[in-house]
PDB file with SEQRES, HELIX, SHEET and CRYST1 records, atoms N, CA, C and O in Angstrom:
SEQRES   1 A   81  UNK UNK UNK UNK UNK UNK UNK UNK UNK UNK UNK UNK UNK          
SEQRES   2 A   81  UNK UNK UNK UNK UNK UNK UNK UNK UNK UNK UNK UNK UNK          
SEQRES   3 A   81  UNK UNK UNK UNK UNK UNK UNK UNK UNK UNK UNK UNK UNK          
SEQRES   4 A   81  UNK UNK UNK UNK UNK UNK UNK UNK UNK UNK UNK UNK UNK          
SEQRES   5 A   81  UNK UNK UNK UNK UNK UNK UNK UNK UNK UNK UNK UNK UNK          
SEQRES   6 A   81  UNK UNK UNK UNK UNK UNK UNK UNK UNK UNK UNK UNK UNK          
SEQRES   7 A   81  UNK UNK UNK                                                  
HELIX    1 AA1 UNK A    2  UNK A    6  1                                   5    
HELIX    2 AA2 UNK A   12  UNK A   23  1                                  12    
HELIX    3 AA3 UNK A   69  UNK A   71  5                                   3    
SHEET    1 AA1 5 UNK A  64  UNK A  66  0                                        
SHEET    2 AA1 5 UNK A  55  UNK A  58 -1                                        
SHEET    3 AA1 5 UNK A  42  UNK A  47 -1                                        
SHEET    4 AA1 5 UNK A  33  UNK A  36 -1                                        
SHEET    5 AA1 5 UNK A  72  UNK A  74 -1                                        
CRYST1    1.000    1.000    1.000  90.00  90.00  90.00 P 1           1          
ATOM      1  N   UNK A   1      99.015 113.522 122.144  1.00  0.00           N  
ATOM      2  CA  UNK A   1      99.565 112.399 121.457  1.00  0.00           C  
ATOM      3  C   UNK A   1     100.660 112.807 120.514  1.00  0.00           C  
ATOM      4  O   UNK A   1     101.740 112.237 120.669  1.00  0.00           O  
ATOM      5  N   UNK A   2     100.569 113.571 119.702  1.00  0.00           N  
ATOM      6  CA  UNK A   2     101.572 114.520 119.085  1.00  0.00           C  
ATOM      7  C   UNK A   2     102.624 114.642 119.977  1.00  0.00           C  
ATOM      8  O   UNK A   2     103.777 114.437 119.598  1.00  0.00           O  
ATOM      9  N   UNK A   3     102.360 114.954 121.130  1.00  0.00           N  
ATOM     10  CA  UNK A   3     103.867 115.247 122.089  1.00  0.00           C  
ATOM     11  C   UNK A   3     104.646 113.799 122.359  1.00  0.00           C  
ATOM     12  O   UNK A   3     105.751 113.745 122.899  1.00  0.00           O  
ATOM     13  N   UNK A   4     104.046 112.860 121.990  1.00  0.00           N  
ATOM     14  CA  UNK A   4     104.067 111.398 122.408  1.00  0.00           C  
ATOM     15  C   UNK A   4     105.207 111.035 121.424  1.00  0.00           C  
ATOM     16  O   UNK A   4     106.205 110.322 121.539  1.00  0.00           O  
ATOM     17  N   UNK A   5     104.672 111.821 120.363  1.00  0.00           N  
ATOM     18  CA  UNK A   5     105.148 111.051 119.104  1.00  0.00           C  
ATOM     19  C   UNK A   5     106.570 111.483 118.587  1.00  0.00           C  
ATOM     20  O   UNK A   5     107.361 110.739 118.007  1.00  0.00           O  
ATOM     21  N   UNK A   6     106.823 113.216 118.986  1.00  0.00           N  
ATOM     22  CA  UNK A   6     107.567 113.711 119.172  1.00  0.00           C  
ATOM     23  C   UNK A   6     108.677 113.176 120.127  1.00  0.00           C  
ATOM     24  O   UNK A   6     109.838 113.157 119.720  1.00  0.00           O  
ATOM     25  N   UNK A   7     108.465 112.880 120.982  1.00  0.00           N  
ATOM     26  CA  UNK A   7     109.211 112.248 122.310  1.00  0.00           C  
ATOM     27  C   UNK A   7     109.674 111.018 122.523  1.00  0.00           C  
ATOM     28  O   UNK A   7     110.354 110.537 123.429  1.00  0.00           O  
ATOM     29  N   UNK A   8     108.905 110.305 120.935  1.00  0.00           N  
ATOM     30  CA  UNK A   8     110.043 108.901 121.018  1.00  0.00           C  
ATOM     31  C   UNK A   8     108.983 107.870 121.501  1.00  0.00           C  
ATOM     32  O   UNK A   8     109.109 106.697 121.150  1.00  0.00           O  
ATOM     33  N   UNK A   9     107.891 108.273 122.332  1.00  0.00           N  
ATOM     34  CA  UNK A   9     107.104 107.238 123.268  1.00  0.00           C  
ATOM     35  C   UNK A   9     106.115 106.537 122.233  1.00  0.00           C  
ATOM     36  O   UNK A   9     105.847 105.366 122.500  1.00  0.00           O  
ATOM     37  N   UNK A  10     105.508 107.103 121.044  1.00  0.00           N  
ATOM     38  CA  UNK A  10     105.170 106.867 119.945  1.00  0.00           C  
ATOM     39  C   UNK A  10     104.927 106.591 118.931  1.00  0.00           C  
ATOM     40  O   UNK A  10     104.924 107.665 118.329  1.00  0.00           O  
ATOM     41  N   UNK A  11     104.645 105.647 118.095  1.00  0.00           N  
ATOM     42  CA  UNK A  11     105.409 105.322 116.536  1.00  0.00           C  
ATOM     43  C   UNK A  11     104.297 106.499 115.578  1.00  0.00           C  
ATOM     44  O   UNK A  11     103.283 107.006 116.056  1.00  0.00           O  
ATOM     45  N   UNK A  12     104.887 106.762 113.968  1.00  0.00           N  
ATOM     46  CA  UNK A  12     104.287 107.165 113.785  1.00  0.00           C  
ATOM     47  C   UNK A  12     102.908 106.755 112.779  1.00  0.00           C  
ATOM     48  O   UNK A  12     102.060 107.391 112.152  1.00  0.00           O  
ATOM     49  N   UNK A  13     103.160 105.620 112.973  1.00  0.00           N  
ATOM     50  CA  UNK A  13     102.129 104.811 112.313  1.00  0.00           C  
ATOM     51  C   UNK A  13     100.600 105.191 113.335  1.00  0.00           C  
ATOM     52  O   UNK A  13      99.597 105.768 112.917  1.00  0.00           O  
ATOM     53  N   UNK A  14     100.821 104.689 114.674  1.00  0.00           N  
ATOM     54  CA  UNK A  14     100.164 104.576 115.808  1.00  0.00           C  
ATOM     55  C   UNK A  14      99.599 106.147 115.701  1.00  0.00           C  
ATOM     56  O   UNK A  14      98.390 106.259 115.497  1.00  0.00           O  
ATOM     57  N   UNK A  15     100.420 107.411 115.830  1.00  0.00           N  
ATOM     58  CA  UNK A  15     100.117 108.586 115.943  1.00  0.00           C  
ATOM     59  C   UNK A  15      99.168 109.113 114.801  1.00  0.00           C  
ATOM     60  O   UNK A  15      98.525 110.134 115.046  1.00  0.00           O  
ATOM     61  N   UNK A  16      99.019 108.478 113.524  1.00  0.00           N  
ATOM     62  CA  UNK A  16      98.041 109.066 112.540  1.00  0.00           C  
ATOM     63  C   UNK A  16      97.414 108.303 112.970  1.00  0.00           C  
ATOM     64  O   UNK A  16      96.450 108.890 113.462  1.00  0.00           O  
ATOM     65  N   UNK A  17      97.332 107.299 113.112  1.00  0.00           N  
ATOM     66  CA  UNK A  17      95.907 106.165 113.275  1.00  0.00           C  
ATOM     67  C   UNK A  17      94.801 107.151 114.300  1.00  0.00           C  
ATOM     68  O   UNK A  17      93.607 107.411 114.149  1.00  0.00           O  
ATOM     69  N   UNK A  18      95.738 107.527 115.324  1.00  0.00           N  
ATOM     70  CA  UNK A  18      94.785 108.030 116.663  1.00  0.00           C  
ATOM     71  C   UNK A  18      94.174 109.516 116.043  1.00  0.00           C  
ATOM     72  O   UNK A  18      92.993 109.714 116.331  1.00  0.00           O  
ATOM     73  N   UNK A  19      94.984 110.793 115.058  1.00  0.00           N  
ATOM     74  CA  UNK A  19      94.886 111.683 114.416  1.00  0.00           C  
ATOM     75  C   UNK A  19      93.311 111.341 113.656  1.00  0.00           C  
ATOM     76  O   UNK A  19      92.251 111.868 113.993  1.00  0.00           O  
ATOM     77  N   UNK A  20      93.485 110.360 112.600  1.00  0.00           N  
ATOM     78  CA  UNK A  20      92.352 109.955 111.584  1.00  0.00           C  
ATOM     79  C   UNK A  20      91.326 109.713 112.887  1.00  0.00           C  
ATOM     80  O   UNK A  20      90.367 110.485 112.893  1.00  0.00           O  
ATOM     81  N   UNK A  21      91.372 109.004 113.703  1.00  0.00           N  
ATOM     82  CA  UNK A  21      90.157 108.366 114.301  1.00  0.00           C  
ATOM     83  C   UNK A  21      89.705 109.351 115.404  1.00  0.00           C  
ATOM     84  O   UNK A  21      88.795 109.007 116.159  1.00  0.00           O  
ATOM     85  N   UNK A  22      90.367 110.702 115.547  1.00  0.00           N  
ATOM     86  CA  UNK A  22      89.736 111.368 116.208  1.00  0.00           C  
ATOM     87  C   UNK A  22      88.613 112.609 115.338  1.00  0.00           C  
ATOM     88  O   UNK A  22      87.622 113.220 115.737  1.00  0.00           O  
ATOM     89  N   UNK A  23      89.316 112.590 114.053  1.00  0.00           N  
ATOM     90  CA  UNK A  23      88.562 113.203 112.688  1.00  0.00           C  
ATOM     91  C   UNK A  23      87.093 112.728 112.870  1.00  0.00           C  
ATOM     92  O   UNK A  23      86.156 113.521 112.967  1.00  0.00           O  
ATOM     93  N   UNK A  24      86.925 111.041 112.921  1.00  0.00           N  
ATOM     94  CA  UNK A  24      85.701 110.586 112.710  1.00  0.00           C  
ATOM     95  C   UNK A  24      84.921 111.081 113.998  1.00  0.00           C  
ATOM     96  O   UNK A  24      85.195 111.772 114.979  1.00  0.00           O  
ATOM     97  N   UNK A  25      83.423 110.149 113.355  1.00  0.00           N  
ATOM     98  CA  UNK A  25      82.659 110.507 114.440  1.00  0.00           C  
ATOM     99  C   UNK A  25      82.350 109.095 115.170  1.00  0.00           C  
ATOM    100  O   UNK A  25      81.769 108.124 114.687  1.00  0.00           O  
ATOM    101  N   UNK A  26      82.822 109.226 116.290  1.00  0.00           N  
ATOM    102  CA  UNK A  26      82.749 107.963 117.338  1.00  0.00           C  
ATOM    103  C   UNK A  26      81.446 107.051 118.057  1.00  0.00           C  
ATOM    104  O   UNK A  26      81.422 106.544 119.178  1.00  0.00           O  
ATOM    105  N   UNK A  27      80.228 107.042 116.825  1.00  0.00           N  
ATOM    106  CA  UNK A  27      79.265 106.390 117.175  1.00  0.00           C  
ATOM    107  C   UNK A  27      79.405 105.147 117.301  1.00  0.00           C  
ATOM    108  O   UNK A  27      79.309 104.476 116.274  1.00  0.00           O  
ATOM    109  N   UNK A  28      79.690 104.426 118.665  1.00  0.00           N  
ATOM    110  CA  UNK A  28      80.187 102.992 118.252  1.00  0.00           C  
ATOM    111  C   UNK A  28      78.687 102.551 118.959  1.00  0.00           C  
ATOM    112  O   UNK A  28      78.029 103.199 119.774  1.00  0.00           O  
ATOM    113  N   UNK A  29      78.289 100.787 118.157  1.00  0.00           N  
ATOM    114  CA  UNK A  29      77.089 100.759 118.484  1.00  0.00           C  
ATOM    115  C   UNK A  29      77.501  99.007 118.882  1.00  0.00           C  
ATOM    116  O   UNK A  29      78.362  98.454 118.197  1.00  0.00           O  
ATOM    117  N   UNK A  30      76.956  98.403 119.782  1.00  0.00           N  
ATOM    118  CA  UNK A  30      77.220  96.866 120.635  1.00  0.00           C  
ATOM    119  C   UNK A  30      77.547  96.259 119.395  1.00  0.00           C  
ATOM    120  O   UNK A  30      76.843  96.466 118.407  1.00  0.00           O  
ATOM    121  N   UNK A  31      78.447  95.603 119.358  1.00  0.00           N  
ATOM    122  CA  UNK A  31      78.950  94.447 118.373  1.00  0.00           C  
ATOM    123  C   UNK A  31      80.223  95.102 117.664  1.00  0.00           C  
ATOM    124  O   UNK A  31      81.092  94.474 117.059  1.00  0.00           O  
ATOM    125  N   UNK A  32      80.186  96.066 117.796  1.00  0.00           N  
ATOM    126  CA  UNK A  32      81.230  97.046 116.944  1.00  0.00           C  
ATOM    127  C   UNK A  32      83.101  96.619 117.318  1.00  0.00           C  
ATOM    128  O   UNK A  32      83.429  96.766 118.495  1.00  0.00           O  
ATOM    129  N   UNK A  33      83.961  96.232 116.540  1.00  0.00           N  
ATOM    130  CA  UNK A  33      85.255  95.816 117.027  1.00  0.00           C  
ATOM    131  C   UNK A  33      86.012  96.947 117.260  1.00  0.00           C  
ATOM    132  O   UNK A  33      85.725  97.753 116.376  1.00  0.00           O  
ATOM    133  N   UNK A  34      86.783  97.377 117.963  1.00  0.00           N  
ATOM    134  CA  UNK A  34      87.421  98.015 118.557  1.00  0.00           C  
ATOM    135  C   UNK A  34      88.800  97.701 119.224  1.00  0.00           C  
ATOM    136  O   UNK A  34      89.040  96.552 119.594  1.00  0.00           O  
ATOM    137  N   UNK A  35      89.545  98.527 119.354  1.00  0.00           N  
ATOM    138  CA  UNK A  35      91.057  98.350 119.960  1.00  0.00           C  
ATOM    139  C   UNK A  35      91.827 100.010 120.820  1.00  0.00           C  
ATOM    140  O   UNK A  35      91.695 101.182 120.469  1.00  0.00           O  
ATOM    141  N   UNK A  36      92.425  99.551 121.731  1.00  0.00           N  
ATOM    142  CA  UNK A  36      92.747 100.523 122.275  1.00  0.00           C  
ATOM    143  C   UNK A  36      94.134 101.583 121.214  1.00  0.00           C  
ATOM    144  O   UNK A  36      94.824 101.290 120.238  1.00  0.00           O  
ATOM    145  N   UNK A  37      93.994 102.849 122.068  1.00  0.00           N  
ATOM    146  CA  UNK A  37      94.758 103.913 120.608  1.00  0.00           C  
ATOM    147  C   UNK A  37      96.451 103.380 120.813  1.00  0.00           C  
ATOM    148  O   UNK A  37      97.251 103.737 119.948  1.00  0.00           O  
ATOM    149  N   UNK A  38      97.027 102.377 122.181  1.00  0.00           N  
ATOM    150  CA  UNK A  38      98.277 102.099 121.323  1.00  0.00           C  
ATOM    151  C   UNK A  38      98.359 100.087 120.433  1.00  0.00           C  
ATOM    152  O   UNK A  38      99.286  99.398 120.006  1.00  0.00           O  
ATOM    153  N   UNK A  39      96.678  99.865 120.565  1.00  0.00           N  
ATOM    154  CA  UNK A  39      96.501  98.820 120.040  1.00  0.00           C  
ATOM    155  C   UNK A  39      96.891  97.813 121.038  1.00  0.00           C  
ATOM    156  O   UNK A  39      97.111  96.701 120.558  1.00  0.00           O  
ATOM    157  N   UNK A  40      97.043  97.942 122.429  1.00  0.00           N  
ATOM    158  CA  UNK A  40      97.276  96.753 123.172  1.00  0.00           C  
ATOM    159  C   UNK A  40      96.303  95.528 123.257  1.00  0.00           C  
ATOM    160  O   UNK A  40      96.556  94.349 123.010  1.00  0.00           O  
ATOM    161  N   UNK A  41      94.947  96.188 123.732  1.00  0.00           N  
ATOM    162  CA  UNK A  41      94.051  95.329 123.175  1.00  0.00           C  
ATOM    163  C   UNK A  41      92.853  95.509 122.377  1.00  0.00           C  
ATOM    164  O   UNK A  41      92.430  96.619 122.056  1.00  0.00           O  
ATOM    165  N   UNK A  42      92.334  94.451 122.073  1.00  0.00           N  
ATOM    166  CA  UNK A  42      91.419  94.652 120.623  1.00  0.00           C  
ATOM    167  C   UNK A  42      90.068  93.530 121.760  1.00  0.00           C  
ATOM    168  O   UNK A  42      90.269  92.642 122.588  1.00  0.00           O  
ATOM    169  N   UNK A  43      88.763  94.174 121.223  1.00  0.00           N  
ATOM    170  CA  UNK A  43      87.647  93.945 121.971  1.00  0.00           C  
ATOM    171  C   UNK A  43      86.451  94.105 120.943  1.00  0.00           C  
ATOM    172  O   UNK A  43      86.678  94.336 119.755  1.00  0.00           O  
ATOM    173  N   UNK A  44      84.928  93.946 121.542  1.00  0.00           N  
ATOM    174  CA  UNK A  44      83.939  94.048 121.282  1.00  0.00           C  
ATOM    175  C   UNK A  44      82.941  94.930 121.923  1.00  0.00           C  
ATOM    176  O   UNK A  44      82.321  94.430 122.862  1.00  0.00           O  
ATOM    177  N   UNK A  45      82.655  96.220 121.572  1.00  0.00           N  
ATOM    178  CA  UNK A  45      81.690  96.971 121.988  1.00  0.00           C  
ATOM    179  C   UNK A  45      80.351  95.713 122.465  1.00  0.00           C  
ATOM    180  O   UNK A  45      79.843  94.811 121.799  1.00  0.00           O  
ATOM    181  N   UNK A  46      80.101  96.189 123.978  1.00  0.00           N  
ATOM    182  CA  UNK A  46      78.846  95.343 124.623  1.00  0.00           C  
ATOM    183  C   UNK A  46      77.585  96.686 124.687  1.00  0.00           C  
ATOM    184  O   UNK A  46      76.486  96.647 124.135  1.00  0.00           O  
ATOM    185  N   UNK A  47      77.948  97.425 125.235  1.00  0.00           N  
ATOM    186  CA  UNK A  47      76.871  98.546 125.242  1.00  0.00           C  
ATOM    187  C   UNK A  47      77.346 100.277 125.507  1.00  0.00           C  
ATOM    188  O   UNK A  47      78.422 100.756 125.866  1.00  0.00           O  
ATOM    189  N   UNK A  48      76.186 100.846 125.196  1.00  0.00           N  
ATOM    190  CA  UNK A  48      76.461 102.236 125.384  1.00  0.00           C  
ATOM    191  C   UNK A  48      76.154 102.684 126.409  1.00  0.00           C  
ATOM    192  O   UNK A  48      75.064 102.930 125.892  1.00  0.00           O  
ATOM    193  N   UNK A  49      76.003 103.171 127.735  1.00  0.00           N  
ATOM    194  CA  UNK A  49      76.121 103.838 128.806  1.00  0.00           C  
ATOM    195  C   UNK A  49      75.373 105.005 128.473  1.00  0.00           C  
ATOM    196  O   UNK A  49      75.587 105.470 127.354  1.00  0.00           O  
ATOM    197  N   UNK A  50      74.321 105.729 129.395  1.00  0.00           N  
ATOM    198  CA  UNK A  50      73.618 107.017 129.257  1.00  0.00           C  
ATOM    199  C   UNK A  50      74.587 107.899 129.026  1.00  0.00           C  
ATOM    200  O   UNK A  50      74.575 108.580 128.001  1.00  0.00           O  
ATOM    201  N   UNK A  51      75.417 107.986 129.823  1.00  0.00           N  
ATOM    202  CA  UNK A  51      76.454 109.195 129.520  1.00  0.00           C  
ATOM    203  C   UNK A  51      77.421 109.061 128.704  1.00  0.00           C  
ATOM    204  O   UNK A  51      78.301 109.921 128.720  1.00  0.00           O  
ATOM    205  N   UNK A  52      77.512 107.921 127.757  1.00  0.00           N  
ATOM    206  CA  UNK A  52      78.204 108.103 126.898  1.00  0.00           C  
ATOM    207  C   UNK A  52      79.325 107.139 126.304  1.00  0.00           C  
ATOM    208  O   UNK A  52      79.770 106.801 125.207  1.00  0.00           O  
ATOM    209  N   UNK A  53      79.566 106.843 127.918  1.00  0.00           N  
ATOM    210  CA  UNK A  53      81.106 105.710 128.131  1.00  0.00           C  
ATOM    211  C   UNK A  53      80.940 104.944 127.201  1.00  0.00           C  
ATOM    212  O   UNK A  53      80.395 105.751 126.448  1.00  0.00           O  
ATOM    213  N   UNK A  54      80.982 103.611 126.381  1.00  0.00           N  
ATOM    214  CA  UNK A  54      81.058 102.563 125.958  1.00  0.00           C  
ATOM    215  C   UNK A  54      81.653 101.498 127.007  1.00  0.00           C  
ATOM    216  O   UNK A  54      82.789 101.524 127.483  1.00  0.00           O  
ATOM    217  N   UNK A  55      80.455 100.381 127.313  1.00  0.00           N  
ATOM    218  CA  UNK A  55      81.366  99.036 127.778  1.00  0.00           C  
ATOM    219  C   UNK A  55      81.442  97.872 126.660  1.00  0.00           C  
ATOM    220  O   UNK A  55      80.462  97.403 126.081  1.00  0.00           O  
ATOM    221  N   UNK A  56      82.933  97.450 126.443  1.00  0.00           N  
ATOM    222  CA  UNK A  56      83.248  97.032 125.981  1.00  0.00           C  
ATOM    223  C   UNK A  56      84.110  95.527 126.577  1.00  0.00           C  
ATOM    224  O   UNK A  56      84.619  95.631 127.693  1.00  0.00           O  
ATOM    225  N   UNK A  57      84.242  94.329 125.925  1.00  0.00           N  
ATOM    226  CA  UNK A  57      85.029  93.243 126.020  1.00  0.00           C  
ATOM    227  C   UNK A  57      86.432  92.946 125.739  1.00  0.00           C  
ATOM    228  O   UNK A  57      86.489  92.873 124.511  1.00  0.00           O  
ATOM    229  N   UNK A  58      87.183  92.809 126.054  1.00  0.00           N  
ATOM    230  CA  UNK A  58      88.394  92.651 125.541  1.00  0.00           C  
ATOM    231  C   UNK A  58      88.777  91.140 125.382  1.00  0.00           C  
ATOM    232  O   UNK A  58      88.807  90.210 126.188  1.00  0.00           O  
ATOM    233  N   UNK A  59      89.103  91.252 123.843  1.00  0.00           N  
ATOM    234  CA  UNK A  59      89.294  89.477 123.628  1.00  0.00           C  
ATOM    235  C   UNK A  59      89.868  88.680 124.820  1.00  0.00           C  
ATOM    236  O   UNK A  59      90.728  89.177 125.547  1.00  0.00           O  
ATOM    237  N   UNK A  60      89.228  87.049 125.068  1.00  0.00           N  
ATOM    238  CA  UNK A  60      89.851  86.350 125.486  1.00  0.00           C  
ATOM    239  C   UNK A  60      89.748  86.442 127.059  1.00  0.00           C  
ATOM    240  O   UNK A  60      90.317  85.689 127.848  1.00  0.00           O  
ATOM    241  N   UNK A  61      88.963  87.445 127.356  1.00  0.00           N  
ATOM    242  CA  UNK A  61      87.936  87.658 128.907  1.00  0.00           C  
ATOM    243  C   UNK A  61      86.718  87.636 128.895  1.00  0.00           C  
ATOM    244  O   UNK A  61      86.243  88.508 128.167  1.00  0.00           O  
ATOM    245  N   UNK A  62      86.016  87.021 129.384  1.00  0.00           N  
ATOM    246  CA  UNK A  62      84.706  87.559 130.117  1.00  0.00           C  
ATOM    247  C   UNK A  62      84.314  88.812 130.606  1.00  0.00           C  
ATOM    248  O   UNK A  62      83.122  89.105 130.513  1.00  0.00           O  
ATOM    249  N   UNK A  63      85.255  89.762 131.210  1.00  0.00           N  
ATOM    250  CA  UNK A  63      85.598  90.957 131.992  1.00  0.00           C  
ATOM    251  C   UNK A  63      85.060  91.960 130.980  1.00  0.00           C  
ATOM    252  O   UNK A  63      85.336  92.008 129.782  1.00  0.00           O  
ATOM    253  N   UNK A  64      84.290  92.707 131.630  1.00  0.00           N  
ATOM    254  CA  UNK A  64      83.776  94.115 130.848  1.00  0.00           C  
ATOM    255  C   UNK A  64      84.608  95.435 131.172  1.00  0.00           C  
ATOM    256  O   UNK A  64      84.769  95.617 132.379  1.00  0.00           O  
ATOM    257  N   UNK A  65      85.028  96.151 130.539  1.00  0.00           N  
ATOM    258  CA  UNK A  65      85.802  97.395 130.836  1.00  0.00           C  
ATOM    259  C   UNK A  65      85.168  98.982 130.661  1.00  0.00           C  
ATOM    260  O   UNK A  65      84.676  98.829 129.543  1.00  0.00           O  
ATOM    261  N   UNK A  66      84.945  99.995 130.919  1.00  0.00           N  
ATOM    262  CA  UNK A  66      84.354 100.927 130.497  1.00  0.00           C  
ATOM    263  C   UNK A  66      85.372 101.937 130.371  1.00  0.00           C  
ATOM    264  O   UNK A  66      86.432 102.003 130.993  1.00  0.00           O  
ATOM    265  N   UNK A  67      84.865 102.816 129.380  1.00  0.00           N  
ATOM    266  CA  UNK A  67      85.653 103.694 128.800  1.00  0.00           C  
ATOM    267  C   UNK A  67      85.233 104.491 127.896  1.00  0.00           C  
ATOM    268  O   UNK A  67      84.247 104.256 127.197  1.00  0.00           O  
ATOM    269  N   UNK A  68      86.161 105.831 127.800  1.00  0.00           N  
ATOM    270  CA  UNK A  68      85.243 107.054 126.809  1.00  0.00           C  
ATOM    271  C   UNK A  68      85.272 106.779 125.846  1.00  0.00           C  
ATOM    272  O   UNK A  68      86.015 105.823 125.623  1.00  0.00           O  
ATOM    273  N   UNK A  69      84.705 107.238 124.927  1.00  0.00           N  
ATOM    274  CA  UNK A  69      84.133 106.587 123.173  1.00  0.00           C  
ATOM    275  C   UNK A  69      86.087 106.899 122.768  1.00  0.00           C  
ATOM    276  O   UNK A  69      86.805 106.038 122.260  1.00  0.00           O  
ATOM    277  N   UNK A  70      86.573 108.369 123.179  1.00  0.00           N  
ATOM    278  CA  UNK A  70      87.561 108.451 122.401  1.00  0.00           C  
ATOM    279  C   UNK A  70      88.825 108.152 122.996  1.00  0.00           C  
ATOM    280  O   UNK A  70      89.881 108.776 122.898  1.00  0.00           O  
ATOM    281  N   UNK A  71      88.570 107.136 123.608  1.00  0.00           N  
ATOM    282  CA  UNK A  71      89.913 106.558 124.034  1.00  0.00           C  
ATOM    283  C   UNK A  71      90.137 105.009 123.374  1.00  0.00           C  
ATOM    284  O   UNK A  71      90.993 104.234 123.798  1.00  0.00           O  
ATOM    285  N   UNK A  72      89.441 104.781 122.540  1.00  0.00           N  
ATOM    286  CA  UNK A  72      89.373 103.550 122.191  1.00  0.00           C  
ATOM    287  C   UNK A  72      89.073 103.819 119.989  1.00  0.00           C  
ATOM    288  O   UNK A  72      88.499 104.789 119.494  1.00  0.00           O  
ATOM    289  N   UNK A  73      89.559 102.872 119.362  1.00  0.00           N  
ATOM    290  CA  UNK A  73      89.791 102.867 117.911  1.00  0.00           C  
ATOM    291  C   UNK A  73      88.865 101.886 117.351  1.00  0.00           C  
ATOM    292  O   UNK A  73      88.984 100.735 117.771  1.00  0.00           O  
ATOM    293  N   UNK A  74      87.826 102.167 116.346  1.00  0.00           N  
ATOM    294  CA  UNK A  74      87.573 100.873 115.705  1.00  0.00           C  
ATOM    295  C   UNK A  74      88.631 100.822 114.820  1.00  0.00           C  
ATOM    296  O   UNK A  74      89.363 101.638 114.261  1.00  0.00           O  
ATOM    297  N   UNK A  75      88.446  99.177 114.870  1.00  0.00           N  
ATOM    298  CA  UNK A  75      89.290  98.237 113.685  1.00  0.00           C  
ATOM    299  C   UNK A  75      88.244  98.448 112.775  1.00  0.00           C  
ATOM    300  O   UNK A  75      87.018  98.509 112.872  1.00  0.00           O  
ATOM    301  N   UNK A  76      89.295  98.570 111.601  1.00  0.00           N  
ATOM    302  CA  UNK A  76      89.246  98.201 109.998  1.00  0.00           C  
ATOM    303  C   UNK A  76      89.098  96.782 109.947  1.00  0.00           C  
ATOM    304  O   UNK A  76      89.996  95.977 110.192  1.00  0.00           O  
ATOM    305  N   UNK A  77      88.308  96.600 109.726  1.00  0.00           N  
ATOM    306  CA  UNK A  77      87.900  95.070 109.232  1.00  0.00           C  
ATOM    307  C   UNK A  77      88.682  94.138 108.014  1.00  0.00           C  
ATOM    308  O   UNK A  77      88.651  94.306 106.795  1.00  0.00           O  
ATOM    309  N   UNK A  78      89.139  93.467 108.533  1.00  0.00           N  
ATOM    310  CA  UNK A  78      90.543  92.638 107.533  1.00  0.00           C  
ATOM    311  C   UNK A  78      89.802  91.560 106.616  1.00  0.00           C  
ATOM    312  O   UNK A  78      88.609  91.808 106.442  1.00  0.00           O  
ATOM    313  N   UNK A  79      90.037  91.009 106.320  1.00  0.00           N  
ATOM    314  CA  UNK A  79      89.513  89.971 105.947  1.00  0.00           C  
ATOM    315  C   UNK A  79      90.456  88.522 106.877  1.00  0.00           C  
ATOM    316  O   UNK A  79      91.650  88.697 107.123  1.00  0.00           O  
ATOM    317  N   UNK A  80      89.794  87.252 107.284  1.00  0.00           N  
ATOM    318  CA  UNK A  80      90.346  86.516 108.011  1.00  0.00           C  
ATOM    319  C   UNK A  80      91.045  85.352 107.091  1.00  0.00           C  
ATOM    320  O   UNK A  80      90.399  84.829 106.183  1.00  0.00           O  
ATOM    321  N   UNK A  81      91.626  85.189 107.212  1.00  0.00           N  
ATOM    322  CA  UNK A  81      92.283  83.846 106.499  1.00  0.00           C  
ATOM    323  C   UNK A  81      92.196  82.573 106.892  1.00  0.00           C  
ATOM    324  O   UNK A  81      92.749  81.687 106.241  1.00  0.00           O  
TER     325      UNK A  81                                                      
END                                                                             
């Protein structure tokens, strides 16, 4: 991602975000909000998978997606207006 960021393909807002959230530890547990690392879409952890994957929702589908814990970001929780 670093090479990403270097290369223009990247912002560098986007590039610490993914930096910090690979620091943490990626226990995401069903209900948990989440968004992909260039933020395209933003979803709801549905369950954890034996091996690990997370399936998750992506707003505004029905459609379940699966994917590795660290390919995906929780959201910071905003407050809604």
């Amino acid at each position: 991602m670093v090479a990403h960021y270097v290369a223009g393909v990247l912002d560098r807002e986007s590039m610490s975000q993914i930096l910090e959230s690979l620091c943490e530890n990626a226990n995401y547990k069903p209900g948990d909000r989440v968004k992909t690392l260039r933020g395209s879409a933003h979803g709801v952890i549905r369950r954890i998978l034996d091996d690990g994957r997370v399936v998750w929702q992506p707003e505004g589908t029905q459609s379940e997606l699966t994917a590795l814990p660290e390919s995906l970001l929780r959201e910071k929780e905003s407050p809604r207006q």
